[in-house]
C-alpha positions, 0 to 999 in steps of 0.5 A: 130535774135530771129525768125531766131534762133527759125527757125533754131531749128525747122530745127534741131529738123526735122533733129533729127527726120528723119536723119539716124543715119549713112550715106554714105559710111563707112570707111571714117575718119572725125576726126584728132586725134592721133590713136584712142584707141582700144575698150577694152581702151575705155570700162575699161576706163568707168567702171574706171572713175565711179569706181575711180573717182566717187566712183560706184560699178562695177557689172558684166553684167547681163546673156542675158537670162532675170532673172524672167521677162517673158515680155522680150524675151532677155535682151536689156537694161542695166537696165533690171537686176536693175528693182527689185530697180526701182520697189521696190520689191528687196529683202532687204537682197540681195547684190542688196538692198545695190546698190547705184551708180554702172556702167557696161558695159551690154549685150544686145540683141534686135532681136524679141519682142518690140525692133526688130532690126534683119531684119534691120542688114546689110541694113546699117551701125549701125544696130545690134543684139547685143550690149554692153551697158555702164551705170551708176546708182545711185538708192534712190537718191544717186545722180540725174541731176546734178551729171549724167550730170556733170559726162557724161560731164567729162567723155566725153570731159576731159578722151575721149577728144571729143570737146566741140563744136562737142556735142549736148544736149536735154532735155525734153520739156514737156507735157501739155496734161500729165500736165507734165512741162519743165525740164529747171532744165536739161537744166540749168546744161547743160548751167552751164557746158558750153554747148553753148545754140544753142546745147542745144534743148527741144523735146516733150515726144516721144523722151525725156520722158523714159518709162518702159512699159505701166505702171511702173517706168519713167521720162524725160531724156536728151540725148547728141549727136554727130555732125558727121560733125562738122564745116563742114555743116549742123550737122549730129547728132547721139545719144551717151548717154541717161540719164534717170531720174526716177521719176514718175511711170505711172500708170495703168489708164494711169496717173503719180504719183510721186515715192517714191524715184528717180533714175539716169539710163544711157546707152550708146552704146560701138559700137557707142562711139568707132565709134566716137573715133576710127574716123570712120562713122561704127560700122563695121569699128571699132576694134569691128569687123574688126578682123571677116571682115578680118576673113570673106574675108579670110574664103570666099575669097571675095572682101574686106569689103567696107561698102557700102549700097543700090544700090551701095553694088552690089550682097549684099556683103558687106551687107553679111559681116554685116550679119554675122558679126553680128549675129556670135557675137549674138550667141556666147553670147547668146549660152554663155549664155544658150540660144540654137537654138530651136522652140519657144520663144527666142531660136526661134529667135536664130535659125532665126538670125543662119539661116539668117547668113547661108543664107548670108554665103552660097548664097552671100559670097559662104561660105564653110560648117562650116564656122560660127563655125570658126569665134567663135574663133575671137568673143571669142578673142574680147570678152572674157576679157570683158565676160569671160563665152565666153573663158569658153564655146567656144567649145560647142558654135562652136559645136552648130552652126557647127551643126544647119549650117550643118543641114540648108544646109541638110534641104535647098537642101531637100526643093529644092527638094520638091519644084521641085516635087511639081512644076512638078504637078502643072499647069502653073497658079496654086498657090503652095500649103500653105501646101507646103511651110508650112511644109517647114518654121521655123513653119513646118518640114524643118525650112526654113524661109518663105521669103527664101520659097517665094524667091525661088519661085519667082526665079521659077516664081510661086506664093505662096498661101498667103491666104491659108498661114495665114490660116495655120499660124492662125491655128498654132497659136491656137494651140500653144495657146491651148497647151501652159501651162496655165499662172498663176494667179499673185493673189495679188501684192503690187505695187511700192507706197505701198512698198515705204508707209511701207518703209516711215513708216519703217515696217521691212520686214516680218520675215519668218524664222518661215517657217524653224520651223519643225522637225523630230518626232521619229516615222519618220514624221514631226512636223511643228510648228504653228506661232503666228502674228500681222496684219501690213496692210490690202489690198484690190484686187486692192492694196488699203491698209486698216484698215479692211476688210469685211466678204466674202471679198478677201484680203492680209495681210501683218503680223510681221511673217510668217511660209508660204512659199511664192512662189521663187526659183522655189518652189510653196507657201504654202498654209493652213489658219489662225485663230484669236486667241480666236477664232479658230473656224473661219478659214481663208483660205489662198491659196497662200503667195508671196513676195514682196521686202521683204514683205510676202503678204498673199492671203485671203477670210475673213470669218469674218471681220479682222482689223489691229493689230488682232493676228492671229495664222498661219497653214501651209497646211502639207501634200502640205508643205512635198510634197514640200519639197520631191520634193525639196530635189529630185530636189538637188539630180537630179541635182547632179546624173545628174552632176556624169553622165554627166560630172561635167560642167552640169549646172541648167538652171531652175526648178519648183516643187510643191507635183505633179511633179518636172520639171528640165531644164539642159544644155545638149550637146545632148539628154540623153540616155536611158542610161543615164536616168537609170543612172540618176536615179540609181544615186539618188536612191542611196543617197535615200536609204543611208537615208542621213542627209539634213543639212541646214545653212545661211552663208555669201555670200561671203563664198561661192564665190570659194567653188568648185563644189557648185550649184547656179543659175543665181539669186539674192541670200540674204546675209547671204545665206541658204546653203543645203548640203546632207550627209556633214555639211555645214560647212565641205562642204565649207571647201575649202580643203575639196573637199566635194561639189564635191562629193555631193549635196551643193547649195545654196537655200531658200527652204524647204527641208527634213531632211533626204533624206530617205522620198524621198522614190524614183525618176523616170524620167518620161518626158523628151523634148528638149526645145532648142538645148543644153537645156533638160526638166525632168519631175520627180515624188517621193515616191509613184508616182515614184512607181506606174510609175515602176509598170505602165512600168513593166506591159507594157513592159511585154505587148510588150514582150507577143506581141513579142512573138505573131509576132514570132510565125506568123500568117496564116491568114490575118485577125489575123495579121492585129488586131496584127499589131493594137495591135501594135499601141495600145501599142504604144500609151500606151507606149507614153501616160503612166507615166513611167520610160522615159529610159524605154519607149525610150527601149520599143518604139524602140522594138515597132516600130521594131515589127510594121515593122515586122508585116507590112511586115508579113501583105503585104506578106500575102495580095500579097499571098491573091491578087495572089490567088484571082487573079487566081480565077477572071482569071479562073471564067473570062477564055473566053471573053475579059472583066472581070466585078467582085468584089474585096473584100475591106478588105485588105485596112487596111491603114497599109502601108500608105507611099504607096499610089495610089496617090503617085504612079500615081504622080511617074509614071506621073511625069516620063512621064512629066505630073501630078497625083491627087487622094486619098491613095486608087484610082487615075489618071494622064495624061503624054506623052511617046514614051516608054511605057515599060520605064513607065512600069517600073517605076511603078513596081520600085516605087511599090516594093521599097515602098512595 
């Protein structure tokens, strides 16, 4: 019996491993239960269940856009937003420091990066980009195994009333190489609960030990599944729920360490539990996305969606119905969200997943134009209660896909086109060109994916130049990794048992109010006071702490208090030094200050030794510090103009600024108008000149919940919070009745700011690029940089007036019209090099490429003239005989008129005649077969004059 039943596990265990996660055909009902509950029922009674029976806090999803975690291209778990808590560097101050048990149902996305489900949408039926996560946590040890599986069980089997006998339960079986043992602890519970032990199975580490990463926070987890066939036969088993334990953190050499304090992460996916519930083998089949299935037929007038996969789903329909289905849900949220259509990155992946469910749309379901932006209003109606920003930006998400649809299609009949022309000028066994299908991928001009450029071709019968395309992706990748800004240093870091060592020992967090200790002299400059302090801790570079350190040594230093600014919020560190007190003759250079869980870590070289208890005295570097605070007191006043002129529903997405420059990301329907950039800046020069008071004033959190027209981020705000308010105390700006942060700059902010904003001096918008589509990147500088960028423009568009006149006044000779046209050039890459005013550069590079066409044109006449003249010089030297052997001068090649080439020419003439051309811009040759030569002929005097 006992050999049978081990037996009988091993077969299980390979059937966990290897079974899909769903099979056969959907729509098939294997459950005998009353209706089942819509999805909505089934999420509120989650979030209810740990709210009213088990006392947890409700928090709202997080944004799909990760907050600070560059590792993450999109956020794919529930826990993403709790990760500061696991690993120990959440703000002591902030709401999330209190958290002890909270649930909520989190968006999710996994397209791209580590977690890639995007090429497996639609080939079966469980497959997505986005999901919903429910979860519930307890961090600090609030509760561990025994509550988690108490509660999934309850909430399983008494509130959603699945049987007892349908779920199935494993448990971490341990890891003798990691020296890790059994949980028999989780394993134990389930027994205890009334699990029967045949559905109670141990797995190794790769399916139930949860890790973060390579290093970081983890433990076992024990996962319940589903039999989908209950008494039928053999179990076919799906995942519902994992229940993480976190309790080792696995560190940088690879081995475990037990953690300060132990966690409880669960999640569980919304689709796949209503799925059961609703009595369906789909996601797809569930009130999830039946409302977009019946969308889809009707908008498409297809066959109704069937679920079938594989061979038996012929023309891919309704793998097309999934596709799209899908992906519209996809980019509703993450346009919601603020995350565009763009070239790189996570925007990138957005315009991927958009083009795939174009391609779905049009080729398979013979969609109309501006079919997607139709179906955001069923994701809007599904989704909305849950995620309310969805309601709140509906028209912008349908405009934004309406848009790039449009756009695709455009750029798909254009590549068809230069796919023809290309194949006209190739021989039977020629590969297409690399440069070719390049130029039309995602990474090129068009934005057509590769595999649709190699399908394409394969319907033609042709093979593409592989090679040479991973040459060129090679190449593009260097590129991209030259021109990509160059990542910061981390510096010093205190990792998850150093901070679980202070707070053990109970060290405060580090008193940094002294960073607001400054105040305007009479004279107009600023007084920034000193701040005197005791060493708490010692740490070498690889975060060992210790009781002193060394001469030459690099270190951290962990103080009782500190005036440093420590990097956050988008504002870069102070940076200044210390000196022991009585000996201020040593300075101790200090280039940067970060926080860590509230602890302000101080980077250091120590000149001399320095040992725990030492009384420093801290200098802040002044002149870094008030160029700082210039550009963060700008940067409120841009981010206000930008809402006087744009419209008050234009929303921060990111910022940086250090004494250099400002960067400023803003949510945009379109790009701004040169007009509107002058605006921008006339708008902040305004307030600049009124030399307004800068009023700043912690306040509870919750003052500032419904205060009309006041700034925040998608952050982690402390509590109490610093409000900066421009021209109004902040008192008065949060004022319900008071209206006063419509009216001017109130945010919500830890940074250092002018007390007036006079010192700005001035502010001009000198870069500005779209990093997505709906996404804007500013470039600005203050002060005496803002200065010399207005003079820079000034002289420059006195240049191109002066040029102007120049090309007015015309030119006889060819020579003198040529170094114009050069002039030309060389202006305009000053115009686009210069800092500058970016509205007067758009102004000047428009003029520019008017003048450059002008003086083209004027070259081209000039030569035709030229070349008719010597023309009839060669015919009347040559005027007997019936060959003429001469020499044509060269000069007039300027490689003005490159559109225009010999090579372009030959192919438009050849082709004509069903043949091909090579050659250079200068000389060429082809081959072709007509019975009308004149028709040729002709071809070629048309091509010419329509170029010329």
């Amino acid at each position: 019996m006992a050999a049978s039943m081990a037996a009988a596990a091993r077969r299980l265990r390979r059937a966990f491993r290897r079974s899909p996660l769903w099979g056969g055909l959907s729509r098939r009902p294997f459950s005998s239960e009353p209706p089942p509950a819509s999805a909505t029922a089934v999420r509120d009674a989650f979030l209810s269940f740990f709210r009213d029976r088990h006392g947890h806090r409700l928090v709202p999803s997080a944004s799909v856009r990760p907050r600070g975690d560059p590792s993450l291209l999109f956020v794919n778990a529930g826990m993403n937003q709790f990760k500061p808590i696991f690993l120990g560097t959440v703000d002591p101050r902030s709401e999330m420091a209190g958290f002890r048990r909270v649930a909520n149902s989190q968006k999710c996305v996994r397209a791209g990066g580590r977690h890639n489900d995007l090429e497996d949408v639609g080939r079966d039926l469980s497959h997505h980009t986005f999901f919903e996560m429910l979860g519930n946590w307890a961090f600090g040890g609030e509760y561990f195994k025994e509550e988690a599986c108490r509660m999934a069980w309850e909430l399983l089997t008494q509130v959603y009333g699945i049987p007892e006998d349908r779920l199935w339960v494993s448990y971490f079986g341990g890891d003798p190489k990691a020296g890790l043992d059994p949980d028999l602890e989780s394993r134990d519970i389930w027994l205890s609960l009334g699990v029967c032990a045949s559905h109670v199975l141990s797995f190794g580490p790769q399916e139930n030990f949860w890790e973060m990463g390579n290093t970081g926070p983890c433990g076992p987890c024990t996962e319940i599944h589903y039999d989908l066939a209950g008494r039928g036969g053999a179990p076919q088993l799906v995942e519902l729920w994992n229940l993480v334990f976190i309790q080792h953190n696995r560190e940088a050499d690879g081995s475990l360490q037990p953690l300060p304090q132990r966690h409880v992460d669960t999640g569980m996916g919304l689709e796949r539990l209503v799925a059961v519930l609703q009595g369906t083998r789909s996601t797809y089949d569930t009130d999830l996305f039946s409302p977009l299935l019946d969308a889809i037929q009707q908008g498409c007038r297809v066959p109704p969606y069937l679920g079938r996969v594989g061979a038996a789903d012929e023309g891919r329909t309704d793998m097309a119905y999934r596709v799209v289905a899908d992906h519209i849900r996809t980019l509703s949220v993450c346009i919601a969200d603020g995350v565009c259509p763009g070239m790189s990155g996570a925007p990138l992946v957005l315009r991927r997943i958009l083009r795939r469910a174009v391609r779905f749309s049009t080729e398979v379901l013979r969609a109309p134009p501006g079919f997607l932006g139709s179906l955001v209003p069923v994701v809007v109606e599904t989704l909305g209660d849950a995620y309310p920003e969805l309601r709140k930006h509906s028209a912008q998400i349908v405009n934004l896909v309406s848009e790039d649809e449009a756009a695709f299609l455009a750029s798909l009949q254009r590549g068809r086109h230069i796919i023809d022309q290309t194949l006209r000028r190739l021989g039977p066994s020629d590969l297409f060109p690399a440069e070719v299908a390049w130029s039309l991928s995602l990474s090129g001009n068009l934005g057509l994916p590769l595999d649709l450029v190699e399908l394409m071709l394969e319907e033609k019968g042709v093979r593409l130049d592989s090679a040479g395309l991973a040459q060129l992706a090679q190449e593009e990748a260097q590129h991209q990794s030259r021109q990509a800004e160059p990542a910061q240093e981390r510096g010093l870091q205190l990792n998850v048992h150093a901070l679980g060592e202070l707070q053990r020992r109970g060290v405060p967090p580090t008193d940094d109010s002294p960073k607001y200790n400054y105040s305007l002299r009479p004279s107009g400059g600023y007084e920034f006071g000193t701040c005197e302090a005791r060493v708490l801790q010692l740490y070498t570079e690889d975060g060992t702490a210790v009781a002193s350190v060394g001469k030459g040594q690099r270190c951290g230093l962990l103080l009782d208090k500190t005036n440093f600014y420590a990097e956050q919020g988008g504002q870069a560190s102070d940076r200044g030094y210390l000196v022991r007190v009585g000996q201020e003759d040593v300075l101790f250079p200090v280039p940067r200050a970060q926080v860590c869980g509230g602890f302000i870590l101080h980077e250091a070289v120590a000149p001399e030794a320095l040992e725990v208890g030492d009384q420093v005295q801290l200098h802040v570097d002044e002149s870094w510090r008030l160029g700082c605070m210039e550009k963060h007191t700008a940067t409120h006043l841009l981010n206000w103009a930008l809402r006087q002129i744009l419209g008050p529903g234009t929303e921060q997405r990111g910022s940086h600024l250090n004494p250099e420059r400002l960067r400023f990301d803003v949510a945009t329907q379109a790009p701004l108008t040169p007009e509107q950039l002058r605006a921008v800046e006339g708008t902040v020069q305004e307030a600049v000149g009124q030399d307004e008071a800068v009023y700043m004033e912690e306040v509870a959190l919750a003052r500032t919940a419904h205060v009309p027209g006041l700034r925040s981020l998608d952050e982690v705000y402390p509590d109490p919070v610093r409000v900066v308010s421009v021209g109004v105390p902040v008192a008065e700006a949060l004022d319900l009745s008071s209206q006063a942060a419509l009216q001017t700059s109130v945010e919500l902010c830890c940074g250092t700011h002018l007390l007036r904003t006079g010192a700005i001096g001035d502010l001009v918008i000198v870069g500005e690029r779209q990093l997505s589509r709906g996404t804007t990147r500013l470039l600005a500088v203050t002060g005496e940089q803002a200065q010399q960028a207005r003079e820079v423009g000034q002289s420059l568009a006195q240049e191109v007036g002066a040029a102007a006149e120049r090309l007015s006044r015309g030119s006889q000779d060819v020579v003198e019209a040529q170094r114009l046209s050069k002039d030309m050039g060389r202006l305009t890459d000053a115009v686009d090099t210069a800092v500058m005013p970016q509205w007067q550069r758009r102004e000047l590079q428009a003029t520019l490429k008017v003048l450059q066409r002008r003086a083209n044109t004027a070259i081209r006449k000039l030569e035709m003239g030229q070349a008719a003249q010597k023309t009839q010089e060669l015919l009347r030297r040559h005027s007997e005989g019936p060959l003429i052997v001469d020499t044509v001068s060269t000069e007039s090649l300027s490689g003005t008129t490159p559109a225009f080439t010999a090579e372009a020419w030959a192919l438009a003439v050849c082709s004509h005649m069903g043949g091909k051309a090579w050659g250079s811009q200068v000389v060429a040759q082809g081959t072709g077969t007509t019975a009308d030569l004149e028709a040729a002929l002709r071809t070629a005097r048309a091509y010419a004059l329509n170029q010329l």
